[in-house]
N, C-alpha and C positions, 0 to 999 in steps of 0.2 A: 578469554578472547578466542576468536573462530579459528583454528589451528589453518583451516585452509585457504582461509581471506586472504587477500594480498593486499599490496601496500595502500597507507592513507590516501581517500579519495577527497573526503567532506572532513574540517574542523571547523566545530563551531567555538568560538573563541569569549567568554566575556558577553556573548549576546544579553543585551538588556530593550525590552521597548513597555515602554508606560505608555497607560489612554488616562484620560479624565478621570480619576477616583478607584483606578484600578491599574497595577503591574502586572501585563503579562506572561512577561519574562521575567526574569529576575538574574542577573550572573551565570546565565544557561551556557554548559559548554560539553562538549561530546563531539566522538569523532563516528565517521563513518567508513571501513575498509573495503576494497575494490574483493566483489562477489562474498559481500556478507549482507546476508537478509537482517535487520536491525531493528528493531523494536522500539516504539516512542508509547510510553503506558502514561495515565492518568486518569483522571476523574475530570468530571464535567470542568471548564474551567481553569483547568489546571495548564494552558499556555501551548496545549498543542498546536491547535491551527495556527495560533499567528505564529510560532516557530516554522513550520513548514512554509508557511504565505512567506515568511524572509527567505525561503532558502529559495522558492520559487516565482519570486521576486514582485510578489503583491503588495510586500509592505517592505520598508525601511526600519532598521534599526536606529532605536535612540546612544547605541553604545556597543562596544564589542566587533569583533570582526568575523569571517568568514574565509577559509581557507579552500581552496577547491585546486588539487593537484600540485600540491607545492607554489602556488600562484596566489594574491590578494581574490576575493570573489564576494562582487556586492551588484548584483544581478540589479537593473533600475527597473525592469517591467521583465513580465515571463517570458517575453520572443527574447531576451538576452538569457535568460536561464535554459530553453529546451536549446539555443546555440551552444550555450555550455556542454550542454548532455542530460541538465533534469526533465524528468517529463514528468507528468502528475496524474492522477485517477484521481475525482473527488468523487464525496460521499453520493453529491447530489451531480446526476448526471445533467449535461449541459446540451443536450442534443435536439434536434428540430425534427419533433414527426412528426412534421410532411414532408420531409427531405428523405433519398434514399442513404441507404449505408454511407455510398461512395462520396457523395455530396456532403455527408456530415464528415467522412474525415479530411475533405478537399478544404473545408471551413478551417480545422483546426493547425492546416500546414501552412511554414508561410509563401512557399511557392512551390504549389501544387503542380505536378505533374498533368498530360494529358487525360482527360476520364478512363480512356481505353488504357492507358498503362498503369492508372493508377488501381482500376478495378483488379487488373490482373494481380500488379504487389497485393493486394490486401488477400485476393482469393489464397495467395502463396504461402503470406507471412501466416497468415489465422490459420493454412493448416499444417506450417511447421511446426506450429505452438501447439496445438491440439485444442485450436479456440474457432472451428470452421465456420466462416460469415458468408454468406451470399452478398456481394458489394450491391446491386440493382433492387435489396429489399425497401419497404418502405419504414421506416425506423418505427412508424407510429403500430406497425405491424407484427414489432416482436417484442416476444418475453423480456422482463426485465433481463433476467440473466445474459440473453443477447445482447442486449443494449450497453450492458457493461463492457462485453466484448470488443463491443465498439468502439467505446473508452480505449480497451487498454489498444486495442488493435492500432487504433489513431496514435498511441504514443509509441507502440513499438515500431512504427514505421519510422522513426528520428533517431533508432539505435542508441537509445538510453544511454550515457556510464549509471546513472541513478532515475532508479522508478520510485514515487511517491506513491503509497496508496493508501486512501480514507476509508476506512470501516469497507472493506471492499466485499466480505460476502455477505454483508445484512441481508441482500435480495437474491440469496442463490440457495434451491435447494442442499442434502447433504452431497448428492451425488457431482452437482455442479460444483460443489468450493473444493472436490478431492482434483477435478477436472483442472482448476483455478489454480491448485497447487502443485502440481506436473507443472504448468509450464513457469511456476515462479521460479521452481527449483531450479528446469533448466535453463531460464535467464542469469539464474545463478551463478551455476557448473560453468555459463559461457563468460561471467566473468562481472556482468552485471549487478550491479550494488541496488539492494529494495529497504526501503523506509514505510514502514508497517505499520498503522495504528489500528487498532480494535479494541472493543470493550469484553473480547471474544479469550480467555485466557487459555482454553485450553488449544486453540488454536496457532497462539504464540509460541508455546512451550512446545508445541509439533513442529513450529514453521521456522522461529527466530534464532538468532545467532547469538545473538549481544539484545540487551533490554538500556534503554534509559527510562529513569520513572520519575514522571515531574509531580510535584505536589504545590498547589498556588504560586506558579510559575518558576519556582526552582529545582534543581533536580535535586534530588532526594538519595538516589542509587542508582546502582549499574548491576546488572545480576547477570549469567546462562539462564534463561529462563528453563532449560529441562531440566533444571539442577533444583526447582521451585516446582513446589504444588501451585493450582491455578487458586488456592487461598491463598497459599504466602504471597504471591504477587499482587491480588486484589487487598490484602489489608497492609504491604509496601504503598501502594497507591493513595488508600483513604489515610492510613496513617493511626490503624485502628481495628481492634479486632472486629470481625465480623460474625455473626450470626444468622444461618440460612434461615429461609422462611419456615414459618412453623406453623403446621395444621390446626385448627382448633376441632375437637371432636363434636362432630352437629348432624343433627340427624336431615335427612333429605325428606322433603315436603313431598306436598303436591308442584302439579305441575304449574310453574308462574309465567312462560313464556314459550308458544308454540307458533309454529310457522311448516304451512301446510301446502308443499306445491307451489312455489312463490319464484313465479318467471316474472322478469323488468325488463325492459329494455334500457341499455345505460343511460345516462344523459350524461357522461362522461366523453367529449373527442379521443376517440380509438378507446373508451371504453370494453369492457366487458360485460353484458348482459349476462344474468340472474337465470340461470334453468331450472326448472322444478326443485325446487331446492326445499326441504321435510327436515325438521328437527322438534325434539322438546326440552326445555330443559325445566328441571324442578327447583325448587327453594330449596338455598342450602349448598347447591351444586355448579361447578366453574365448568363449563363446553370451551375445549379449544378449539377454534380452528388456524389451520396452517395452513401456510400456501404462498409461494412467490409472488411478489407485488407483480400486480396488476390481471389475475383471474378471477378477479369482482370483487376482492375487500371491501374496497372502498364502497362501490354498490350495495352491499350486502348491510353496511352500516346506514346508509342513507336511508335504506328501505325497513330499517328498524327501529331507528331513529323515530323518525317521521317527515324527514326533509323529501321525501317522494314517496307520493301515495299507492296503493294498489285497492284491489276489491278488499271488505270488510273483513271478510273470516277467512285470508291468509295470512292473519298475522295476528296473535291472540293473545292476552296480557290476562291472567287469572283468568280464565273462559270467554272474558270481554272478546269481541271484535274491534278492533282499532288500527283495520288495515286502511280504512282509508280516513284518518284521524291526523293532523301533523304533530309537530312536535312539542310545542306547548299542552295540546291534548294529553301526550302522553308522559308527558312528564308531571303531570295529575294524575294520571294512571298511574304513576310510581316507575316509567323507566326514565333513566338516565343515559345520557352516550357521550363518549370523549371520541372526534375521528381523530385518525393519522398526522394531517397537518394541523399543525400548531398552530402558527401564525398565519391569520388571514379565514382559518375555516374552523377552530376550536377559539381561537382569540384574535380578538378585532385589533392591530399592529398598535394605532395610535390612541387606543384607552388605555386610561390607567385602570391597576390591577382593581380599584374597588366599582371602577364601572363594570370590567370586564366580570365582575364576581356578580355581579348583578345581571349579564347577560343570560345567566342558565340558571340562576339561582334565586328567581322574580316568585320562581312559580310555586317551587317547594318548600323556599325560605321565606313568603311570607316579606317582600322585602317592598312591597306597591301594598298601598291603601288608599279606595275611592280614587284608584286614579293616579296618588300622589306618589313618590319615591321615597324611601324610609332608608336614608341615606346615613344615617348613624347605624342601621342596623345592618345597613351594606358594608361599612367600610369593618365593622366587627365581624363578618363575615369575612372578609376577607382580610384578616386580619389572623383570625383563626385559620387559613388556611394555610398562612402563611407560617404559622408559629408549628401548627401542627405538623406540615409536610415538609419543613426545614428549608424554605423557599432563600434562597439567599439573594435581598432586595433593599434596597438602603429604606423602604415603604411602601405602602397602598397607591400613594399618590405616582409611583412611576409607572411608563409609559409597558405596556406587555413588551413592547418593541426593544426596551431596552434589557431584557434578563436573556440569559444565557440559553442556549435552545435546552438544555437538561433542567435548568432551574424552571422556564418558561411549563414544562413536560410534568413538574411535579405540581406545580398550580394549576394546570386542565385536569389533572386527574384529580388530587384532593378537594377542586371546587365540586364533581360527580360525587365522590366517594360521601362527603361531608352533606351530602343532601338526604339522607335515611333513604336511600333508593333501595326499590325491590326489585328489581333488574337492572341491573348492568349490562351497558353494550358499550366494549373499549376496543381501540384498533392501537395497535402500537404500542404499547400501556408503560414500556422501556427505553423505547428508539431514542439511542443516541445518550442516554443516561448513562452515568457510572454504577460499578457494583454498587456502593453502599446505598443511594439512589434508588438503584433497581430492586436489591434486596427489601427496600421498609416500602417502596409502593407494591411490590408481590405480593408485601404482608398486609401491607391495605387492604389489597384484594381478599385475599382469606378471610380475614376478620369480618367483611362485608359475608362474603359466605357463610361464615360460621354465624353469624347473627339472622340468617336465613333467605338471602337476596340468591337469586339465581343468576347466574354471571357470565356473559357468553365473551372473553376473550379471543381478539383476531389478532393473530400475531407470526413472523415472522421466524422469532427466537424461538428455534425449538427446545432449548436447555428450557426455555422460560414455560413454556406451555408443560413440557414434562412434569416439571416443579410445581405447578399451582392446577393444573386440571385434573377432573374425575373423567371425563371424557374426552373425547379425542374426534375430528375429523380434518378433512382438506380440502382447500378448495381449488379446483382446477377447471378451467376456462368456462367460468359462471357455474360448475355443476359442484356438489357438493357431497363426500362420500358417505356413509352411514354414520353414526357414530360411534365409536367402539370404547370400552374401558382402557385406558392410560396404562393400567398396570397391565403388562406382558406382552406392551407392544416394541418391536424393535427400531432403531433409528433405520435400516435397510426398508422395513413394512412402509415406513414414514414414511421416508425421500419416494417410494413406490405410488404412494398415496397421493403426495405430493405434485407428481409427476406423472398423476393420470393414469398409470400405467393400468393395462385391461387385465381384468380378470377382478380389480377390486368393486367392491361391491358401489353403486353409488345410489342414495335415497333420492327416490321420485316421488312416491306416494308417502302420505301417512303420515303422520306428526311424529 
């Protein structure tokens, strides 16, 4: 227990809530002490959000009670929970860019102050926190990192007893989440109770107090997470030892995927356009690139893909031209791409998983003849990928809409991985997955490598890019640095790289 916590704020009692063919919760109980940072750990599935969605009053308990300051506390909607004192950050921010700062936190309050005085608090608060916001910005105009700002800025204005926060630095350089953690600390020190979820361990064991680790909606344990290596707690969680990714020794090819000076204009609203952006990458060989959401990932996928075209010879697949080729073209050429979003732009919500196996999988599986759909040969496809990438789905025939966003995460990718592709193009190849999860689609990855596919991962997780690339760059507002070897680079170089910062080098010309 945190020596310097003070008294019970949150007891969770007996919580139990069942859905249709799946518990939750299970007999979940833990408490939460007034200025103790608290840890909620598990694996995909494993009952986090809807435990939080109860405390923050999105959902109702089928059993159990909630204790909140020596008081009964069964919040019926969230405007009764942040009256309590909970406020929440979620994963996925909820903000309108077209709207400016001030107007996005005028939305989340429920009687807003005048604009002029409200501006003024936020300018105040955000730089007693060391979280500085111009209130008059246009939201759709900043960095993700800011936009989170916005989040919490919007909730610190209601003076917390308890801050909720979801996966809060997936989208912040390293510089920004040390930034993130100054001012958790001193919401801390003022007394302030944080409820912490991440997939992020060594993060925990720097930031947390107290851990609860739930496993298929019950909890399992209660640890000091500094008193744990970030293994012991990731195989606490899965319930199972783990084994990190493992290289296979393969020799690097020729070149199978070059891109030569390749500017787009986005067609993304507040998008980021593509500047001269130069790489190569060989068979055999994983290219990370890193970079805070929203400096043209998502761009940069599109345009590899082939879901938006350019001139012929800025984009070149074995010496082919196939810049201005789409995506069916080129998944005959032998690349493949998994984007970012899941649901809706990787998988169509309301097919079942063996239509949806059939959406990318037409071309290279052989799954259409004359015309016709070889729908036995579809549903074993995707049946295998299901067996293969440990999809947890009661069958083929459910809906994408219905699996878990991690389980949903390892079906987009092993439906890519499972098509003998010679390039790879993945965004996100982790988001929102658990270790054990994480760990056997990294190994995916490799194995794809090792077998001679050249693999250009876009990703976020810098642990994760460390771990599976031979190369390395960043990508920062559409421009793209050189790329440099993985080994001997520092997390300080990174966050630098990351962060644009001048003097690194960035490729214009030249594959």
């Amino acid at each position: 227990m945190n020596a310097n916590a003070g008294a019970e704020l949150l007891r969770i009692d007996g919580v139990t809530k069942a859905y249709p063919g799946v518990i939750a919760n299970s007999d979940v109980s833990f408490s939460i002490r007034e200025g103790e940072v608290h840890a909620l750990l598990g694996e995909n599935g494993a009952g986090k959000s809807t435990l939080v969605k109860m405390i923050y009053g999105l959902i109702k308990p089928d059993s159990g009670h909630m204790v909140w300051r020596g008081e009964a506390y069964a919040p019926a909607k969230p405007s009764m929970a942040r009256t309590a004192g909970v406020a929440m950050v979620f994963q996925h921010f909820s903000l309108f860019e077209a709207l400016d700062v001030a107007e996005n936190v005028a939305l989340g309050m429920e009687n807003p102050p005048p604009m002029r005085e409200l501006a003024a608090r936020i300018r105040a608060v955000s730089e007693e926190y060391g979280l500085p916001l111009d209130p008059g910005r246009m939201v759709g105009d900043l960095s993700a990192g800011e936009r989170q700002r916005v989040e919490i800025i919007r909730c610190l204005l209601q003076s917390p007893k308890l801050l909720i926060m979801d996966e809060p630095t997936s989208v912040l350089t390293p510089q920004e989440v040390e930034i993130l953690f100054e001012t958790l600390r001193k919401l801390k020190a003022e007394g302030t109770s944080i409820l912490y979820i991440s997939h992020k361990l060594e993060e925990i064991r720097s930031l947390c107090d107290e851990a609860t680790i739930l496993r298929r909606g019950k909890v399992v344990a209660t640890c000091t997470p500094r008193e744990k290596t970030a293994r012991e707690l990731a195989e606490m969680m899965v319930g199972a030892t783990l084994t990190p990714p493992e290289r296979r020794a393969g020799e690097k090819g020729e070149v199978a995927l070059g891109v030569s000076d390749l500017s787009l204009a986005s067609p993304i609203p507040f998008g980021t356009s593509l500047k001269g952006i130069s790489f190569a990458v060989s068979k055999g060989e994983v290219l990370g690139i890193a970079g805070v959401a929203g400096n043209g990932q998502d761009e940069l996928l599109l345009a590899l893909s082939g879901e938006i075209t350019t001139e012929p010879d800025r984009i070149r697949i074995h010496s082919h031209p196939v810049g201005d080729l789409g995506p069916v073209e080129r998944r005959k050429a032998g690349l493949v791409a998994a984007p970012e979003e899941r649901l809706g732009h990787a998988a169509a919500p309301n097919m079942s998983l063996t239509e949806n196996a059939l959406l990318s999988g037409a071309v290279r599986k052989g799954l259409t003849r004359n015309g016709f759909i070889d729908w036995a040969g579809t549903e074993s496809f995707a049946r295998a990928i299901i067996e293969g990438f440990d999809v947890r789905t009661p069958g083929t025939h459910v809906a994408a809409r219905a699996l878990s966003g991690g389980n949903l995460q390892k079906f987009v990718i092993g439906r890519e991985l499972m098509q003998d592709p010679e390039v790879i193009v993945i965004n996100q190849p982790t988001w929102g997955v658990d270790a054990a999860a994480a760990a056997s689609i990294r190994q995916a990855i490799l194995d794809r490598a090792a077998a001679g596919a050249a693999v250009v991962v876009i990703s976020q997780d810098l642990d994760e890019l460390l771990e599976i690339a031979d190369t390395f760059a960043a990508l920062n507002e559409g421009r793209m640095t050189r790329p440099r070897p993985v080994e001997g680079l520092s997390i300080e170089e990174i966050g630098l790289m990351m962060g644009g910062a001048h003097g690194m080098e960035v490729a214009h010309h030249g594959a």
